[in-house]
DODO-595744 format. One record per residue: residue number from 0; residue in one letter; x, y, z of N, C-alpha, C, CB in turn. Coordinates in steps of 0.2 Angstrom, whole numbers. Atoms other than C-alpha are relative to their C-alpha. Glycine has a CB too. Example, Ala and Ser with C-alpha at 12.3 -4.5 7.8 and 13.67 -1.06 7.14 Angstrom:
resi=0 resn=A nc1=4 nc2=-6 nc3=0 cac1=62 cac2=-22 cac3=39 cc1=4 cc2=6 cc3=0 cbc1=-5 cbc2=0 cbc3=6 .
resi=1 resn=S nc1=-4 nc2=-6 nc3=-1 cac1=68 cac2=-5 cac3=36 cc1=-4 cc2=5 cc3=3 cbc1=2 cbc2=2 cbc3=-7 .
//
This chain:
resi=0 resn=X nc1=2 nc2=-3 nc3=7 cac1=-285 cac2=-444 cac3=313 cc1=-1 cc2=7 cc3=1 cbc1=-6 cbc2=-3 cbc3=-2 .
resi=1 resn=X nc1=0 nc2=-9 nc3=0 cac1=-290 cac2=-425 cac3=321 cc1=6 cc2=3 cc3=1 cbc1=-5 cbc2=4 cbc3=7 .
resi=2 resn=X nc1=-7 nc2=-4 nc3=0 cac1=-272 cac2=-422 cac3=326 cc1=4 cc2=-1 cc3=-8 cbc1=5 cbc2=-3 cbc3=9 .
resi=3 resn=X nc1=0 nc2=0 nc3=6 cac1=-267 cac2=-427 cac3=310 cc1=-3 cc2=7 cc3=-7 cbc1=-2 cbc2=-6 cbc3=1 .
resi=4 resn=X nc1=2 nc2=-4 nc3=3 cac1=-277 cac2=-416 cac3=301 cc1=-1 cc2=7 cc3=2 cbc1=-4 cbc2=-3 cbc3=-2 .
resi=5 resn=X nc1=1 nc2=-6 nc3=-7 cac1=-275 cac2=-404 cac3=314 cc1=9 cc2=3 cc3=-2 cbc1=-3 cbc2=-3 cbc3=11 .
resi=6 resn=X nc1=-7 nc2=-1 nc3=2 cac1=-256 cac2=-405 cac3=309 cc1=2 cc2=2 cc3=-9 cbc1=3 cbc2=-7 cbc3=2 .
resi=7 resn=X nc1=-2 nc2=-2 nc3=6 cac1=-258 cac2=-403 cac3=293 cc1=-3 cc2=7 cc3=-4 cbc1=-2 cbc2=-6 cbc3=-3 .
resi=8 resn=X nc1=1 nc2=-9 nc3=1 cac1=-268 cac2=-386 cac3=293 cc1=4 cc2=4 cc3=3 cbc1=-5 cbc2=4 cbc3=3 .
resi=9 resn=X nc1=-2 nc2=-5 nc3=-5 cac1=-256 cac2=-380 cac3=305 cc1=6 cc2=1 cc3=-8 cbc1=3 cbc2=-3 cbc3=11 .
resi=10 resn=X nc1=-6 nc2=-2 nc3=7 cac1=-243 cac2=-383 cac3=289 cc1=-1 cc2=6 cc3=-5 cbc1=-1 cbc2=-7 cbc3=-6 .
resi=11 resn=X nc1=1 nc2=-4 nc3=7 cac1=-252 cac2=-376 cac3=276 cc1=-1 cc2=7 cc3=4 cbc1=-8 cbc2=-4 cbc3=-5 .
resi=12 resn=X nc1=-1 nc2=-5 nc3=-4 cac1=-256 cac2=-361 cac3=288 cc1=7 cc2=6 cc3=1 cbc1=-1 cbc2=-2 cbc3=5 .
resi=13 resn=X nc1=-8 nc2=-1 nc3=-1 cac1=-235 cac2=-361 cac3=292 cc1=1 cc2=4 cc3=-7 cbc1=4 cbc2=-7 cbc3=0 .
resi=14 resn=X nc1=-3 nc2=-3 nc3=4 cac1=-233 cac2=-359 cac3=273 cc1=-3 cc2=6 cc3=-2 cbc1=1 cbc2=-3 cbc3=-4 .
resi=15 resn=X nc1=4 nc2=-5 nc3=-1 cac1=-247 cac2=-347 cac3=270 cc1=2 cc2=7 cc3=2 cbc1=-4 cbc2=-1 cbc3=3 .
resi=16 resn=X nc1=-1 nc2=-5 nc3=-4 cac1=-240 cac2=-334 cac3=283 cc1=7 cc2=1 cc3=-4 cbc1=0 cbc2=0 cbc3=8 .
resi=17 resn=X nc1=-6 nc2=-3 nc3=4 cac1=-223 cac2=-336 cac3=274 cc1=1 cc2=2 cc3=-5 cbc1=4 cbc2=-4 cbc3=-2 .
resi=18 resn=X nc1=0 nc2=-2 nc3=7 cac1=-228 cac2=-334 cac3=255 cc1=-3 cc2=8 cc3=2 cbc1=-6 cbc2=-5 cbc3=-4 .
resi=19 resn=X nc1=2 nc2=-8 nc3=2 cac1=-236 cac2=-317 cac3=262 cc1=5 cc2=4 cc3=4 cbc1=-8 cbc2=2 cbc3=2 .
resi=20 resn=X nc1=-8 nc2=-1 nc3=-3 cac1=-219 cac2=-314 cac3=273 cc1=4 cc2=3 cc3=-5 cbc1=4 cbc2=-7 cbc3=3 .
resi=21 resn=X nc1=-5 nc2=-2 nc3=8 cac1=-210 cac2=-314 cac3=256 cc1=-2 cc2=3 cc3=-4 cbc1=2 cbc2=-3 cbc3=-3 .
resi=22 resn=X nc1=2 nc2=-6 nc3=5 cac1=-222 cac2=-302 cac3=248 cc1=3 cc2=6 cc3=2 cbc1=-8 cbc2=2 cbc3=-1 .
resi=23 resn=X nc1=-7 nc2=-6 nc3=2 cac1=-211 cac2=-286 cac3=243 cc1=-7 cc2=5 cc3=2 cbc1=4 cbc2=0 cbc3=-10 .
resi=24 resn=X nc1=4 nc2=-9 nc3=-5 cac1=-221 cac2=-269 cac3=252 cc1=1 cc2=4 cc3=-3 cbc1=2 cbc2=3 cbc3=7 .
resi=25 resn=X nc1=-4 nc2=-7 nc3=1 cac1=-220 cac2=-252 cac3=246 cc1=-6 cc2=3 cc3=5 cbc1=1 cbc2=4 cbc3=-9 .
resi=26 resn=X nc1=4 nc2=-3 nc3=-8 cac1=-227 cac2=-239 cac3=259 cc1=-5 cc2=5 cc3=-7 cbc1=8 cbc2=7 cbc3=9 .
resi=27 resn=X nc1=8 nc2=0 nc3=1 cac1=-245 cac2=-232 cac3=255 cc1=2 cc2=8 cc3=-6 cbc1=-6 cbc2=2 cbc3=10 .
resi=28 resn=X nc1=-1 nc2=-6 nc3=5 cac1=-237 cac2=-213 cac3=249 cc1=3 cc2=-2 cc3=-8 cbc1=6 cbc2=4 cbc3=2 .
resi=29 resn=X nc1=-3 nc2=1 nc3=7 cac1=-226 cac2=-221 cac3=236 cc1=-4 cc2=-3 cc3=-4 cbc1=6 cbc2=-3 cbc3=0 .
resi=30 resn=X nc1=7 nc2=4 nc3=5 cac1=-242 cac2=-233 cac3=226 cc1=-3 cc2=6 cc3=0 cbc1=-5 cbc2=-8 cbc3=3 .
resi=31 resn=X nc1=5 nc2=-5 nc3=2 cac1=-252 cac2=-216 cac3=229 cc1=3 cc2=5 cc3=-8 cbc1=-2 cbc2=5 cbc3=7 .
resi=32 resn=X nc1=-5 nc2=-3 nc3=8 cac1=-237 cac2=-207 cac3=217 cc1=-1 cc2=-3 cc3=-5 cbc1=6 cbc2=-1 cbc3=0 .
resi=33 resn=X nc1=2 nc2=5 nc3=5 cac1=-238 cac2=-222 cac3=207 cc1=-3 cc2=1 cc3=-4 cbc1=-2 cbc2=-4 cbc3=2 .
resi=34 resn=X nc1=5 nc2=-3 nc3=3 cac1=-253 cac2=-220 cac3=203 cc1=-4 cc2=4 cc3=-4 cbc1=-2 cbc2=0 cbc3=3 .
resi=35 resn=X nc1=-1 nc2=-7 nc3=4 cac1=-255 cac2=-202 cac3=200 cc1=4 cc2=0 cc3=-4 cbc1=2 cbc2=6 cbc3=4 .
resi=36 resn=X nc1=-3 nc2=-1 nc3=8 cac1=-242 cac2=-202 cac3=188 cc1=-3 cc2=-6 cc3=-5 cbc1=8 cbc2=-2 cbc3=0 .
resi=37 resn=X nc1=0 nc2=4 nc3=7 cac1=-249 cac2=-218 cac3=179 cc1=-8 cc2=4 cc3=-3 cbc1=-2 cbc2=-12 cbc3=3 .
resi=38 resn=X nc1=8 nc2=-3 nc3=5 cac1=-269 cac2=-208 cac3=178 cc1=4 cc2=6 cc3=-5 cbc1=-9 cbc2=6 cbc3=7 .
resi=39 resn=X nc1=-4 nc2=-8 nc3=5 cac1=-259 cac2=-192 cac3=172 cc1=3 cc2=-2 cc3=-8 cbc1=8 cbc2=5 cbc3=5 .
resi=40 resn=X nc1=-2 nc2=2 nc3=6 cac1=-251 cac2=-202 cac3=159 cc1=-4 cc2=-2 cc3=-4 cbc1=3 cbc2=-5 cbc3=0 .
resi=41 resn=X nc1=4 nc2=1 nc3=3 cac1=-264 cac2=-211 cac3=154 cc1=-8 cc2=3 cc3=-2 cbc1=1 cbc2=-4 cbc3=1 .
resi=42 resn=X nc1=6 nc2=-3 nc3=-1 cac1=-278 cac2=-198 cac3=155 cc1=-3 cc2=1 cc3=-7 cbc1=2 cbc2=6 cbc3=3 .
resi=43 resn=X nc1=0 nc2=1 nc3=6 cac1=-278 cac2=-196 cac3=136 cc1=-4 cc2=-4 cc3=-3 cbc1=5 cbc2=-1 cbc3=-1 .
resi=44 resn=X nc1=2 nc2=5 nc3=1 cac1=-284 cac2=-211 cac3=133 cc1=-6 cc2=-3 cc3=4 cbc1=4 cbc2=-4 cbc3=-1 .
resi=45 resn=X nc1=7 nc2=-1 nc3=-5 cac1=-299 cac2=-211 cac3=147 cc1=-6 cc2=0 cc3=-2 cbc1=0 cbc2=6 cbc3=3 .
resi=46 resn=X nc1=7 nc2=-1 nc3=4 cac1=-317 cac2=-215 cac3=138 cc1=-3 cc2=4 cc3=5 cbc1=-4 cbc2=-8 cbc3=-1 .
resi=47 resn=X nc1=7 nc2=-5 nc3=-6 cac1=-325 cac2=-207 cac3=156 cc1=2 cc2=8 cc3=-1 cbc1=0 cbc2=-3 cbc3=11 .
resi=48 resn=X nc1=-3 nc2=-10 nc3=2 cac1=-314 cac2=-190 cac3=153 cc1=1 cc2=1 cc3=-6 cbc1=9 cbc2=3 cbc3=3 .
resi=49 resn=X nc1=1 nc2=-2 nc3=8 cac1=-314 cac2=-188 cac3=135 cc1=-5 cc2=-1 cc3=-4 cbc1=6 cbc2=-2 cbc3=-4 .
resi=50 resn=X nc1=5 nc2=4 nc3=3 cac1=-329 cac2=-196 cac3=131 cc1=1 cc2=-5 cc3=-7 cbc1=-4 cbc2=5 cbc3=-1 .
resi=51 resn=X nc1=0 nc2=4 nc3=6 cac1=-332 cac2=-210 cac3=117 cc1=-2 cc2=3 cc3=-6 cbc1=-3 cbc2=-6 cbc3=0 .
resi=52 resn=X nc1=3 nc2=-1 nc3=5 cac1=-332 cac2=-206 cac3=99 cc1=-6 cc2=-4 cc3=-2 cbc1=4 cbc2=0 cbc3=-3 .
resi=53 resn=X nc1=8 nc2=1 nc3=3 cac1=-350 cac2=-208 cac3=90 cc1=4 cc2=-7 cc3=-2 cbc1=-4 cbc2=6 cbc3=-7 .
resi=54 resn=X nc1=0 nc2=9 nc3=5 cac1=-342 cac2=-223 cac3=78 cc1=4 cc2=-2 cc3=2 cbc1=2 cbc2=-1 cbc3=-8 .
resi=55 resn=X nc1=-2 nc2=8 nc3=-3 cac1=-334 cac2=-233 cac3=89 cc1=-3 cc2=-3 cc3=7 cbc1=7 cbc2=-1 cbc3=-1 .
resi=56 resn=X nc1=3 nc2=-1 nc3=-6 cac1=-346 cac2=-232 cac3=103 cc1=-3 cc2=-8 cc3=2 cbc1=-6 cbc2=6 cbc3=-1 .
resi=57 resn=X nc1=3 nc2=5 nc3=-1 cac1=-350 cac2=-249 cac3=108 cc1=-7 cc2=-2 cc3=3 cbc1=4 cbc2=-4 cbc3=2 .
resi=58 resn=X nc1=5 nc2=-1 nc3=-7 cac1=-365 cac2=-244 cac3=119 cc1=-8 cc2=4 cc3=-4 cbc1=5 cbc2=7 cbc3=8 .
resi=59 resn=X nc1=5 nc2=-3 nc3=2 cac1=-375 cac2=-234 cac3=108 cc1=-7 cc2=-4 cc3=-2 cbc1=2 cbc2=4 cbc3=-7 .
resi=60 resn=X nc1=8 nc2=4 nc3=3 cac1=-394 cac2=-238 cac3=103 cc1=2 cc2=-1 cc3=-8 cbc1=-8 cbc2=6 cbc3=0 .
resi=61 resn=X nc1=-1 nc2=2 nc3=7 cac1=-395 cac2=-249 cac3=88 cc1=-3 cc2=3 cc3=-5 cbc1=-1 cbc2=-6 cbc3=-2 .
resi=62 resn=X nc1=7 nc2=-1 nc3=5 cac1=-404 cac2=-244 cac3=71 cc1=-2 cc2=-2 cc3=-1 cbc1=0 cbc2=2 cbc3=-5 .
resi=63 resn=X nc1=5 nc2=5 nc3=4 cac1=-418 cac2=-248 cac3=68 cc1=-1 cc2=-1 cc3=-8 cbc1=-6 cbc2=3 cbc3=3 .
resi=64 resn=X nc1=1 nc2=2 nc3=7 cac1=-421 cac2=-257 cac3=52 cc1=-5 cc2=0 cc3=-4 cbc1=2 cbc2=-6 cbc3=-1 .
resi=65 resn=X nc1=10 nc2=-1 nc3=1 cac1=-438 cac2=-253 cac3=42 cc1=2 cc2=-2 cc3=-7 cbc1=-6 cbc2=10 cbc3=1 .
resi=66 resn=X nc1=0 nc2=3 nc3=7 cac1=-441 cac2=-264 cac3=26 cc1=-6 cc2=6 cc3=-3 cbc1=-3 cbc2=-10 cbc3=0 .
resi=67 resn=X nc1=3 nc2=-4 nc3=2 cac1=-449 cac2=-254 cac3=14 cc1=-4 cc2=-5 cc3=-8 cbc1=6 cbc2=7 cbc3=-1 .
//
């Protein structure tokens, strides 16, 4: 029964090392490029660098309501 199941990690292991064998790479400079061009593109659209407009601020304090 242990070699059995001892056989059958070693499988799932086997395929495991293959599925990440056949993950595609790029080297560390070219995703940093990547990158830098995708913030610069999208920098425009950045709520932490351009800050959120007032009326559509989802975060603001609510109003308070006073019956009168």
């Amino acid at each position: 029964m242990s070699s059995n199941s001892n056989l059958t990690n070693m499988r799932r292991l086997v395929e495991q090392l293959r599925l990440e064998a056949s993950v595609e790479r790029i080297k560390v400079s070219q995703a940093a490029a990547e990158l830098q061009q995708y913030c610069l593109q999208n920098a425009t659209k950045d709520a932490l660098l351009v800050g959120v407009p007032t009326g559509s601020n989802p975060f603001r304090e609510p109003r308070s309501c006073s019956l009168l």
